[in-house]
C-alpha positions as CSV (number, residue, x, y, z in Angstrom):
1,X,-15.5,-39.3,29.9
2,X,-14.7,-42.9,29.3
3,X,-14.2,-42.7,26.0
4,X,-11.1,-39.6,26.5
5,X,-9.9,-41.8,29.1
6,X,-9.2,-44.2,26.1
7,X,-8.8,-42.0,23.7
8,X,-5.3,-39.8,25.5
9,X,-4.4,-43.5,26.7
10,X,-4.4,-45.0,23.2
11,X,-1.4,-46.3,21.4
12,X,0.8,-45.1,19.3
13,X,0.2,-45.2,15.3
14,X,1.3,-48.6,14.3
15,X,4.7,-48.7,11.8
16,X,5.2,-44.9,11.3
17,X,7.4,-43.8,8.4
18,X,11.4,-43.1,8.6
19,X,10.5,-39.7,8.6
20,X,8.5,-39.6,11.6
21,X,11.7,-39.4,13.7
22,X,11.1,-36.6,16.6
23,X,14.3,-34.1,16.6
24,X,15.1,-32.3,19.8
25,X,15.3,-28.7,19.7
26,X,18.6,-28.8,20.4
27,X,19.6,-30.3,17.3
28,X,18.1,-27.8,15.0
29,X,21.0,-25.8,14.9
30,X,24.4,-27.9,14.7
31,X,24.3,-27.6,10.8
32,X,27.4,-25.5,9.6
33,X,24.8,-24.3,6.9
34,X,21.3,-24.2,7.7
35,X,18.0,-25.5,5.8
36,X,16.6,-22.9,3.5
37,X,12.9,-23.9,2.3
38,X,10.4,-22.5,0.4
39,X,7.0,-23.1,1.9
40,X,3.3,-22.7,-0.2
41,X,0.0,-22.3,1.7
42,X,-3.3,-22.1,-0.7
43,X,-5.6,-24.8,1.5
44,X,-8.7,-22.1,1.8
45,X,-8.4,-18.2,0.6
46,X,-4.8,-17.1,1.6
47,X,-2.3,-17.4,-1.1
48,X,1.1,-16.9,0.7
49,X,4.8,-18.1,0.1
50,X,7.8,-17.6,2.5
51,X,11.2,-18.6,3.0
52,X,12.2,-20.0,6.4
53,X,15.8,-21.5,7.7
54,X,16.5,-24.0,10.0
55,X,18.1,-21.9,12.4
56,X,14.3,-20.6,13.2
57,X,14.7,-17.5,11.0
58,X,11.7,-16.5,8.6
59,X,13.4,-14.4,5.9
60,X,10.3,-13.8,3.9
61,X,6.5,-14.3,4.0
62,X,4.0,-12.9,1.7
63,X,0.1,-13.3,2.0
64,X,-2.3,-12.5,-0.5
65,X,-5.7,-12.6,1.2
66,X,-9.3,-12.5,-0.5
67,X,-11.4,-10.4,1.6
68,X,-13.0,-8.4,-1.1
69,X,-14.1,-11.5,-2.9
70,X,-16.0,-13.2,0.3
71,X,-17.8,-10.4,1.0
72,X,-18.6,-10.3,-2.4
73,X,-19.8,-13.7,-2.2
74,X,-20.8,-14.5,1.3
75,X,-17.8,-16.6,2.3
76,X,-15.8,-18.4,0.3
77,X,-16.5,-19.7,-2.6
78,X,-14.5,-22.4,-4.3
79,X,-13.8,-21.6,-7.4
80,X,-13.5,-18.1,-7.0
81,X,-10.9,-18.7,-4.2
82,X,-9.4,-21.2,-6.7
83,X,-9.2,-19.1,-9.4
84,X,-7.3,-16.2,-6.9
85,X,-5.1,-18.7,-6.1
86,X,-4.1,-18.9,-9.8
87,X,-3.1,-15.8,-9.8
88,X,-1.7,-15.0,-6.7
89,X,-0.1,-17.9,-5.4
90,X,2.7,-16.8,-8.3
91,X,2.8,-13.8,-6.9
92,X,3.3,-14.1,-3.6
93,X,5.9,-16.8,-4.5
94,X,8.1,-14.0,-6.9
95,X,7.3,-11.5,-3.9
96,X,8.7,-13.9,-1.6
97,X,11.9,-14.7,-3.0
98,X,12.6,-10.9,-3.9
99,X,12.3,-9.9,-0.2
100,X,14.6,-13.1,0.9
101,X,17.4,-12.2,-1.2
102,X,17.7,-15.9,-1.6
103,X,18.3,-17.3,-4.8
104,X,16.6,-20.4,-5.8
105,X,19.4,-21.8,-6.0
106,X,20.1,-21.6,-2.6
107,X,16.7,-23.8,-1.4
108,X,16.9,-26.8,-0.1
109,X,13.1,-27.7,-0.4
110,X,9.8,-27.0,-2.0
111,X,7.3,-27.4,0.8
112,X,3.4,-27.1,0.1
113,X,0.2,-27.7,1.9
114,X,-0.8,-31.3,0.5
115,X,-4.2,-31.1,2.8
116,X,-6.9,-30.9,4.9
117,X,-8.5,-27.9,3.0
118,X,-10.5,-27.0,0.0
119,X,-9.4,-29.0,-3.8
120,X,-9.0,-26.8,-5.6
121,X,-7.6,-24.8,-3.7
122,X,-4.7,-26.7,-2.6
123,X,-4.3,-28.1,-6.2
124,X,-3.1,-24.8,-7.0
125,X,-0.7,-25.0,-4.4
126,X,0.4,-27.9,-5.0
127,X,0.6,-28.0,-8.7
128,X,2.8,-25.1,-8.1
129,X,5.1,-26.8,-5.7
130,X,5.3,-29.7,-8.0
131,X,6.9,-27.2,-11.3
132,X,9.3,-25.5,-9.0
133,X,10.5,-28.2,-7.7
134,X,10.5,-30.4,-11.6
135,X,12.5,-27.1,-12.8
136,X,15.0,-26.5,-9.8
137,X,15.5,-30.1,-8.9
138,X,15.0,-29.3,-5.5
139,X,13.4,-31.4,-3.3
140,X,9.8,-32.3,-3.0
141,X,7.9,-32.1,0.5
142,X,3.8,-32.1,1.5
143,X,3.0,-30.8,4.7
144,X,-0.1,-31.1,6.9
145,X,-1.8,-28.1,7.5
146,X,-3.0,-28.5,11.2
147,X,0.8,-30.1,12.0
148,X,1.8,-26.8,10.6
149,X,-0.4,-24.8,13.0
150,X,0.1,-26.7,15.6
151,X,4.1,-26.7,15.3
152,X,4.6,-22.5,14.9
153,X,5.6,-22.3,18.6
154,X,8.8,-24.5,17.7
155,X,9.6,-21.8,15.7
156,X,8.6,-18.6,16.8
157,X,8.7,-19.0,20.8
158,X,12.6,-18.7,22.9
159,X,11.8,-21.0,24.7
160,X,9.2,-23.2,22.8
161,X,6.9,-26.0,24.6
162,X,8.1,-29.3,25.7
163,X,6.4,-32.6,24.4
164,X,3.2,-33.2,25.9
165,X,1.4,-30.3,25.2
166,X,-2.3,-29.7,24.1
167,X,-3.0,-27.2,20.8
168,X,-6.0,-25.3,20.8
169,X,-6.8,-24.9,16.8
170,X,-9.5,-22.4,16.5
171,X,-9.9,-21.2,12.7
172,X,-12.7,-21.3,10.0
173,X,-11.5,-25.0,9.3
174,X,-11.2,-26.7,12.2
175,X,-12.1,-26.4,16.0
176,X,-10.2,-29.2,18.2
177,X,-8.3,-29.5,21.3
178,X,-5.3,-31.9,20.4
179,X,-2.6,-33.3,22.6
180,X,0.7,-33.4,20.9
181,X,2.9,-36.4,22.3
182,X,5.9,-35.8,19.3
183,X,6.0,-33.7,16.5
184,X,4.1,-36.3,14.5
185,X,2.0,-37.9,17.4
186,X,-1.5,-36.4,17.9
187,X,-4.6,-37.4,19.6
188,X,-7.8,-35.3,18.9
189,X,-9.3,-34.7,22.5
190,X,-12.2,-32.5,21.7
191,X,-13.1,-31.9,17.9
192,X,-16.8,-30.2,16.6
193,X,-20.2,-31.7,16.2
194,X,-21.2,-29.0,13.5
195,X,-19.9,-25.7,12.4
196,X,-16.4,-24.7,13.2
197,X,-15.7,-21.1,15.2
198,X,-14.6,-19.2,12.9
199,X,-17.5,-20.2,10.5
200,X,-19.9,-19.0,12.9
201,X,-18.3,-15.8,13.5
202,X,-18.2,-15.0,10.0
203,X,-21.9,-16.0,9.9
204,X,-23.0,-13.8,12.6
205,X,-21.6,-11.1,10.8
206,X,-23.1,-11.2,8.0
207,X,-26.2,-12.0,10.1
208,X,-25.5,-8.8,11.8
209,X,-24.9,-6.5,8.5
210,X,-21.9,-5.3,10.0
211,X,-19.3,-3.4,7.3
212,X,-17.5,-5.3,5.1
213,X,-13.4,-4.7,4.4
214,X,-10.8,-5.5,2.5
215,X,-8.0,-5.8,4.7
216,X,-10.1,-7.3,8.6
217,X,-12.1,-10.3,8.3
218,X,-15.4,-10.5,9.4
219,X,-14.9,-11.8,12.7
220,X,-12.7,-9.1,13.1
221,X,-14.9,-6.6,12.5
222,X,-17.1,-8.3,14.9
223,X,-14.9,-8.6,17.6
224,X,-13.9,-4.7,17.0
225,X,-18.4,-4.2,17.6
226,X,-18.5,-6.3,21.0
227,X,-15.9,-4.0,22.5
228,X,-17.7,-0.7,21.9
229,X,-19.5,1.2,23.7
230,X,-23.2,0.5,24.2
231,X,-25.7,2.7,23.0
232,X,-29.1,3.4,23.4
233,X,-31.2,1.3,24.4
234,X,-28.5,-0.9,26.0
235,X,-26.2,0.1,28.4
236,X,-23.3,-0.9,30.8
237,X,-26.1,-3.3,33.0
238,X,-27.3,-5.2,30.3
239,X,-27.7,-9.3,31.3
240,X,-28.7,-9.9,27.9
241,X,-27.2,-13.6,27.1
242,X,-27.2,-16.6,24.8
243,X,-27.6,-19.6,25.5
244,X,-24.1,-22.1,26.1
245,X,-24.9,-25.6,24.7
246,X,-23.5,-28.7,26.1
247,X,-23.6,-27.1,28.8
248,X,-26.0,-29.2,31.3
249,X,-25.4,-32.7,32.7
250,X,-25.9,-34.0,29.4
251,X,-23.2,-36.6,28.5
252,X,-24.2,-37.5,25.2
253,X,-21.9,-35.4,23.6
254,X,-19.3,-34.2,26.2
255,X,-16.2,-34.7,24.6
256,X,-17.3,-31.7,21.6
257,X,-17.7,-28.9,20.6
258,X,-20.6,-26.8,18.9
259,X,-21.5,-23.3,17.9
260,X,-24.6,-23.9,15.3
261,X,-26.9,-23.5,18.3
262,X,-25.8,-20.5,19.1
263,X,-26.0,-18.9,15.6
264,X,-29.3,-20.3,15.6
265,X,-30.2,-18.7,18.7
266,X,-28.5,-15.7,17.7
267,X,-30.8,-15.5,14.3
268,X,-33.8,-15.8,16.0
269,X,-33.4,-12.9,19.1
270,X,-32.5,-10.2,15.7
271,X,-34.5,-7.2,15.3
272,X,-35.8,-7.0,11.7
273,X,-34.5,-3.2,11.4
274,X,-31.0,-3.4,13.1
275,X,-29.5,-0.4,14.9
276,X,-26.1,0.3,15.7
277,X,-26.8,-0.1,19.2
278,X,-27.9,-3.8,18.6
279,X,-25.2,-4.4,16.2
280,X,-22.8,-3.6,19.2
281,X,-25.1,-5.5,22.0
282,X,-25.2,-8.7,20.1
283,X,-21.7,-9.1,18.6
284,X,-20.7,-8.6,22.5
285,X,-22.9,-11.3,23.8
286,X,-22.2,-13.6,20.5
287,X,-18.8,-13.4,21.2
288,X,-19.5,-13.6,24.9
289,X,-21.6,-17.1,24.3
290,X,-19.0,-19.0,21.9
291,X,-16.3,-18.1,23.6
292,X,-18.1,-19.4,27.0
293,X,-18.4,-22.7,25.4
294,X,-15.5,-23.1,24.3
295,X,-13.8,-22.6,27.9
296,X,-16.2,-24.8,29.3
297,X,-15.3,-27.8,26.9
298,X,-11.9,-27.0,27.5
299,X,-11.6,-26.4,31.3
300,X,-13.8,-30.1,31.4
301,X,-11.3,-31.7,29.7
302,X,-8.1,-29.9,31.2
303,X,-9.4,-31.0,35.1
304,X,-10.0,-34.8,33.6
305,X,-6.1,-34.7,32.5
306,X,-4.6,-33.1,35.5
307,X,-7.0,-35.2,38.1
308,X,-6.1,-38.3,36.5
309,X,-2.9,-37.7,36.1
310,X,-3.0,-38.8,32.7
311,X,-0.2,-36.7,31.4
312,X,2.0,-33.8,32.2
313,X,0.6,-31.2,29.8
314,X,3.5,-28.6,29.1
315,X,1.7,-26.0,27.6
316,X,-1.6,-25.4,25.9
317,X,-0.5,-23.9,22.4
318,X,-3.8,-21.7,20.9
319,X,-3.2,-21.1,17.1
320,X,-5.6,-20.8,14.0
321,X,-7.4,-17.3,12.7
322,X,-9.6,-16.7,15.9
323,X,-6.5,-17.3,17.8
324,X,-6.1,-13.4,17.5
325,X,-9.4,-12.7,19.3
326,X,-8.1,-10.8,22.5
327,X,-11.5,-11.7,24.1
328,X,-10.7,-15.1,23.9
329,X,-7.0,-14.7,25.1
330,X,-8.1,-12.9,28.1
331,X,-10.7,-15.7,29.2
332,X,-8.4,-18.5,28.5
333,X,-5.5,-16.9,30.1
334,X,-8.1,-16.6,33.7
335,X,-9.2,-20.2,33.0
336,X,-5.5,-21.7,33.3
337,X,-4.6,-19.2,36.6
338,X,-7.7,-21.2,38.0
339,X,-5.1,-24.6,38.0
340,X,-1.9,-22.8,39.6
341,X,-2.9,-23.7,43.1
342,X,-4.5,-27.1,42.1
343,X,-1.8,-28.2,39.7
344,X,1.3,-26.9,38.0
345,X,1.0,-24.1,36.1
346,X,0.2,-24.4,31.9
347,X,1.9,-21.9,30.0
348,X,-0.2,-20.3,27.4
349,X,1.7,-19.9,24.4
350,X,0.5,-18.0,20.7
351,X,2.0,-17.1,17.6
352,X,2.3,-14.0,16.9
353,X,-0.9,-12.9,15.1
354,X,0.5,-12.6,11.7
355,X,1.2,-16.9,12.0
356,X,-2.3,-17.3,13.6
357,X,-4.3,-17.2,10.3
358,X,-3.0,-19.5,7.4
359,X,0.4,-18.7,6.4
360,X,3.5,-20.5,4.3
361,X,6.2,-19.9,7.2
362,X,4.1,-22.7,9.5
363,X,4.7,-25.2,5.9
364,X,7.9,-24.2,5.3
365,X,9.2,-24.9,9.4
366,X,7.1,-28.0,9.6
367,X,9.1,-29.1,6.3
368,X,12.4,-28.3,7.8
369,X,11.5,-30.6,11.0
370,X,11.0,-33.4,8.9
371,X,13.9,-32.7,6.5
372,X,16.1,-33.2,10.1
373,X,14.4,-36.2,10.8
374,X,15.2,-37.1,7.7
375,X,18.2,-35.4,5.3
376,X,16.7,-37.8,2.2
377,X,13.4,-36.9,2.2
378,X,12.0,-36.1,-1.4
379,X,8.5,-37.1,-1.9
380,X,7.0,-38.1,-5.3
381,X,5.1,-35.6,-7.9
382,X,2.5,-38.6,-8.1
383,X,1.5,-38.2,-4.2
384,X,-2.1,-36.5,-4.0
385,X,-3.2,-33.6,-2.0
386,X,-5.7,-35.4,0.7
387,X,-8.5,-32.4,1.3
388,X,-9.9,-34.7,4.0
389,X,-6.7,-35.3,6.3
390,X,-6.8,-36.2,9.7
391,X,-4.1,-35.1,12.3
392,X,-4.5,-38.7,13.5
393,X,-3.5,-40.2,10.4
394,X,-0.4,-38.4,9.5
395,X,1.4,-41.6,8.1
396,X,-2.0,-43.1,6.5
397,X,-2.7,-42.2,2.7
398,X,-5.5,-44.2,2.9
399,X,-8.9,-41.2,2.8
């Protein structure tokens, strides 16, 4: 574990921006008028707008998803969820002013995801950002999508977390464990060797024929099968299991996650003529096995921190689409009672589900915590969207 030693010990980005400021909590709400910006999230297959003010209010939020057209496709495609995007990000952004009552007038801010995520995806997105804000004047303002995820507890919690804290993103994207030192200070603890946990719940799915809809995604629906019933030939008993990996004394790659193996193992136990009853039986022990890895990654890591007294972790913030997997809430929620006797207690905080999967009201707030840091910030129309972004390198627009 040498190398997270180093790693949560490591200094601070060298020369950050003016607008890299950290504001207190406290001061979010001395303005005599507060903030009012439009935020635009179209990094992967959610086209949504909203309108959030600085006093931590979200007047709006609309979200288109595409459902119907990854189950049509197997996942998502990119330039069918581009071509979505062009014509639902406008909708969602009328929508979203209609139900605000806010005029455009009154924005402060265009805010848009500017990256990590799909191209041409957030080209849309952004390309959208970029004519409201040529048309309105208003200010211009690119946010990173995992800052945004990782920041919804400053806006949705009473009594948000304190600086340290560790963030938990679990989504079809990404799959770290970060420890947040400032609102734009991040150090990626734990991060994937492969394929990210809400790609390989979608997989096994699919794998598993289970019914596709338009409104649950398909790790939903498999989460909904590993809570029912058993049924013939399984029952209550059953010790069926997959394998956890990284599980053994292994150091190679301890500080990591990584779910293809279990897929993989998951392919190979299916019966060629699925039942119900195995449908049922092996989303439950699925579920069971990726979710067992990830609280053993996580619990490694958490006892390195708290033995070594490396830092006093405030909270552990879970967000991200799989965030909303009570299974997983329940099992991380007994993980950290294991640590109130040996350490102090770390609160487990969550969005509320509706911020868990990609939304604009996580763009817009992140936007507003910069625009406090700094009251001038209006970024140019020639700044790129980065699809390959690292948390680390929030102030580096070098890919």
């Amino acid at each position: 574990m040498r190398y997270l030693l180093q790693h949560i010990n490591a200094c601070r980005p060298v020369n950050p921006l003016p607008t890299a400021r950290t504001v207190p909590l406290r001061h979010l709400h001395n303005s005599l008028k507060p903030l009012l910006v439009l935020g635009i999230e179209s990094s992967a297959d959610d086209s949504s707008a909203s309108i959030v003010s600085s006093n931590r209010e979200i007047l709006s939020l609309v979200t288109i998803s595409q459902h119907n057209e990854n189950s049509i496709h197997g996942g998502i495609h990119p330039l069918v969820a581009q071509s979505s995007h062009n014509k639902n990000v406008p909708l969602a952004i009328e929508r979203c002013i209609k139900q605000s009552g806010v005029k455009l007038d009154d924005i402060d801010a265009i805010a848009y995801t500017r990256g990590p995520g799909m191209r041409g995806c957030l080209m849309v997105g952004e390309m959208a950002a970029k004519g409201l804000s040529a048309g309105t004047g208003k200010r211009l303002i690119g946010v990173h999508h995992m800052q945004a995820h990782a920041l919804t507890p400053l806006l949705t919690e009473s009594d948000p977390p304190e600086f340290p804290f560790l963030i938990l993103l679990v989504s079809g994207g990404h799959t770290q464990l970060v420890l947040a030192e400032s609102q734009d200070n991040f150090k990626i603890l734990l991060d994937t060797l492969d394929s990210k946990i809400g790609d390989v719940f979608e997989k096994a799915a699919r794998l598993l024929k289970l019914p596709h809809s338009s409104t649950i995604s398909p790790g939903a629906i498999l989460e909904k099968f590993a809570t029912m019933s058993p049924l013939s030939p399984y029952d209550q008993t059953s010790e069926k299991k997959l394998p956890i990996p990284l599980s053994t004394g292994d150091t190679k790659h301890k500080e990591a996650f990584s779910f293809a193996g279990i897929l993989s193992s998951l392919q190979r136990r299916l019966p060629i003529n699925l039942t119900e009853g195995d449908q049922r039986e092996f989303s439950r022990i699925f579920q069971q096995a990726v979710t067992g890895h990830l609280i053993l990654k996580l619990e490694q890591t958490i006892s390195i921190i708290t033995k070594e007294g490396l830092n006093k972790i405030n909270g552990l913030v879970v967000s991200g689409g799989v965030a909303s997997n009570a299974y997983l809430r329940k099992q991380l929620q007994e993980m950290l009672n294991r640590y109130k006797n040996e350490s102090e207690e770390i609160k487990l905080f969550y969005p509320p589900i509706s911020l868990c999967t990609d939304n604009a009201a996580m763009i817009a707030w992140t936007a507003i915590l910069r625009l406090q840091a700094d009251p001038t910030l209006n970024e140019p129309y020639d700044l790129p969207i980065r699809p390959k972004w690292s948390l680390e390198e929030l102030y580096n627009d070098v890919e």
